[in-house]
N, C-alpha and C positions, 0 to 999 in steps of 0.2 A: 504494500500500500504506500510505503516512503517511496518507493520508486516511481509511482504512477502522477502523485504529487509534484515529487521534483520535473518527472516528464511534460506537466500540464505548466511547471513554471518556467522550461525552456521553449517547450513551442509558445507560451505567450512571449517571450522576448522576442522571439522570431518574430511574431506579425506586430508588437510596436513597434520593432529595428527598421524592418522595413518601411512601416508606414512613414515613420521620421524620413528613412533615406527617399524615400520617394515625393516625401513633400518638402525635402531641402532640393534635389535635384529639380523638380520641377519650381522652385518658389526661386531657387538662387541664378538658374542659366534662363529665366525667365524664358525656359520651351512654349512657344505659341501649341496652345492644347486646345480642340476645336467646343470639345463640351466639359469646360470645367466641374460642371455638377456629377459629370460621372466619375470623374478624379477624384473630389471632396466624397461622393458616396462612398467609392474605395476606400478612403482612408481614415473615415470614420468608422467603416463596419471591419476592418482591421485593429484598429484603436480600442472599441468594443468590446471584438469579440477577444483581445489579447487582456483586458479588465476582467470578461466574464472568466477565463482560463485563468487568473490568479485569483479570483475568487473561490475556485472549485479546488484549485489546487489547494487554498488554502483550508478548505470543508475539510477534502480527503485525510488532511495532516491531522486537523481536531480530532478527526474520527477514529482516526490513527492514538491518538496521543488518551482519549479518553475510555479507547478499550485497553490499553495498556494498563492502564490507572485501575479499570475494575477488575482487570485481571490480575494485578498486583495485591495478593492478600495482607502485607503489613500496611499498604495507602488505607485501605478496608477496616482492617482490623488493631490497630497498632496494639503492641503488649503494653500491658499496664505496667509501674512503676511499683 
């Protein structure tokens, strides 16, 4: 389940890296783009979907971290003193 987590928080770098390099490249060499709205749709629904994927990765980690936790019987049960 760690693995699946960190894997959902490398592909979201992937599509914010991108959407950055795509809207530096197009915003910096000022490329004449015929339909700017479908560029901006791009690079919001990369942006997005790279937020929802650190989200999820970050679900998977909790769910990760708090079955650990009940599965740990001195978190549970500590000894008394």
């Amino acid at each position: 389940m760690k693995k699946v987590g960190y894997f959902l928080f490398i592909i979201a770098a992937v599509f914010m890296s991108s959407a950055m390099f795509i809207g530096l490249v197009f915003g910096l060499l000022e490329v004449p783009f015929d339909d700017s709205t479908a560029l901006e749709s791009i690079l919001v629904t990369l942006w997005i979907g790279g937020t929802l994927l650190i989200f999820l990765g970050l679900f998977v980690l909790l769910v990760k971290v708090i079955e650990e936790r009940l599965q740990n019987k001195e978190v549970l049960f500590p000894r008394s003193r």
